[in-house]
N, C-alpha and C positions, 0 to 999 in steps of 0.2 A: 774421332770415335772416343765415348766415353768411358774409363774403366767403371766396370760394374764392381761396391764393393759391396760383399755378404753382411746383411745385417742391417742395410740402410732405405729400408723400405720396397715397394714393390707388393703384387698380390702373393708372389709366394716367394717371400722373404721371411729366412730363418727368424724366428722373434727372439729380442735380444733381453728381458728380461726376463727375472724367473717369473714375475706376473705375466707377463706376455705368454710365455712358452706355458704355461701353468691355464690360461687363457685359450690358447689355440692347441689345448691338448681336452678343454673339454667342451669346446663347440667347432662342431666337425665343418665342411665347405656348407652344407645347406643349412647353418644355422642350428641345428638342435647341442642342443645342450646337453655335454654325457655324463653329469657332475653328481653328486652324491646326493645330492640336496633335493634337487626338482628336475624330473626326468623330462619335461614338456620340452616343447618347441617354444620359441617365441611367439609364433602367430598364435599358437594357444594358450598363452600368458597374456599376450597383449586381447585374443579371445574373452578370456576371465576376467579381463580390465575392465573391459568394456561392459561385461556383463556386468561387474559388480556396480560401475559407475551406471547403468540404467538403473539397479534394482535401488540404489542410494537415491538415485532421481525421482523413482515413482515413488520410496517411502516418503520420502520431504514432501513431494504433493498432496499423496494421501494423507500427511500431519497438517498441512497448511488447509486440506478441503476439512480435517474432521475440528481444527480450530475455528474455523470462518463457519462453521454451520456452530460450532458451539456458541462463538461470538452473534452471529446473528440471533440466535435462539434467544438470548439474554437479551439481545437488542429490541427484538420483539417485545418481549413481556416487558422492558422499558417502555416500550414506547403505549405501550397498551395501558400501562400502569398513569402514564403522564396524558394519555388523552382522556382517562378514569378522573384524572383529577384537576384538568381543564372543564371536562360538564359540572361537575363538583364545584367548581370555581364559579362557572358560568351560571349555574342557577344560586348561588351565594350572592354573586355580584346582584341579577333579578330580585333577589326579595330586598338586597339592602337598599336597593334602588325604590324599590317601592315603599319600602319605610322612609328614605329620605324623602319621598313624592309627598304620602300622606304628613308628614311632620312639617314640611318647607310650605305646606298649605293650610296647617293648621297654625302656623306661627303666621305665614299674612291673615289668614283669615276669622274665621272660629273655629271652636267644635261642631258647634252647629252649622258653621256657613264655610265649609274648607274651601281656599281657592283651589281646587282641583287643576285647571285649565294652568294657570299662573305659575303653580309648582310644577306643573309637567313641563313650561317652557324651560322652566327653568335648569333643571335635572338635565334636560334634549341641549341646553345651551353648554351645558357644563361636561354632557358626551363628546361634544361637537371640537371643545377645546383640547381634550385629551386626545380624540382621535387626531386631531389637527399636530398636537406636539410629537404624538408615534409615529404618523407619518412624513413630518419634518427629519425626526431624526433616523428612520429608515431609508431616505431619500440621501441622506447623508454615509450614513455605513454604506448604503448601495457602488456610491462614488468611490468610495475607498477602496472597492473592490478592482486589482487588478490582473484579474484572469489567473493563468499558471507563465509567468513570466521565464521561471526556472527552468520548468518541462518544456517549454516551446523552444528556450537558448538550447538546453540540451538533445531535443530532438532534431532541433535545424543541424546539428551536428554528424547525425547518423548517416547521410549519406558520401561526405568525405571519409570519415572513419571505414565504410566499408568497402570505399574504393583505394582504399590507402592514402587519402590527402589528407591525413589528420594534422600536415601544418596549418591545412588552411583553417580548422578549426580554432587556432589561436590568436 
């Protein structure tokens, strides 16, 4: 049999410091708290926690939704702005083109006798080589592209992490 000493723990062991005694004089057996400061219970503290950590969670959503509509909004009129000035482009490119057609026909030919036919292969051979080098080198950034190499190592990870084998993840 073991002697039992006062003071060395147990449920209802005198508490041996003045924190202790100071402690277990103002939180009764069912947990409330009878202290000067904040009359609640814990469930209702931990209650308030929790509350307060939703309403912290839906502001952050509600700043991240009214950001991502602002950003979109500017994205938009970006992009409206830059397809304003692709047609802008694209009819620029048209007349210059036809100015080099008329010019490239009037230098083989005359004023009077433009080789019309001859400058137009010509201009169609000289789109043919531009389109040929854009598309080489898009075929090429294409290749370079290698997915989400990151996000995939790090996703293949989530399901040891949420069974607790986060060794295996290393």
């Amino acid at each position: 049999m073991t002697e039992h000493i006062p003071g060395t723990g147990g449920a209802h062991a005198a508490p041996r410091t003045p924190a202790d005694r100071a402690l277990a004089h103002a939180v009764d057996a069912g947990g409330t708290y009878h202290g000067e400061d904040d009359p609640r219970s814990l469930g209702e503290i931990a209650s308030d926690l929790l509350s307060d950590a939703s309403t912290l969670i839906r502001q952050e959503v509600d700043l991240a939704k009214a950001e991502v509509q602002q950003s979109a909004s500017r994205a938009g009129k970006g992009a409206g702005l830059m397809g304003g000035a692709g047609v802008t482009g694209l009819f620029a490119l048209l007349f210059a083109s036809l100015a080099a057609w008329w010019g490239i026909a009037v230098l083989i030919g005359t004023v009077e006798r433009p080789a019309l036919g001859w400058s137009g292969l010509i201009i169609a051979v000289v789109y043919a080589i531009v389109a040929l080098v854009l598309l080489s080198m898009g075929k090429a950034e294409f290749k370079r592209v290698k997915g989400l190499p990151r996000t995939a190592e790090t996703v293949s990870k989530i399901p040891n992490a949420a069974a607790g084998n986060e060794e295996k993840n290393r």
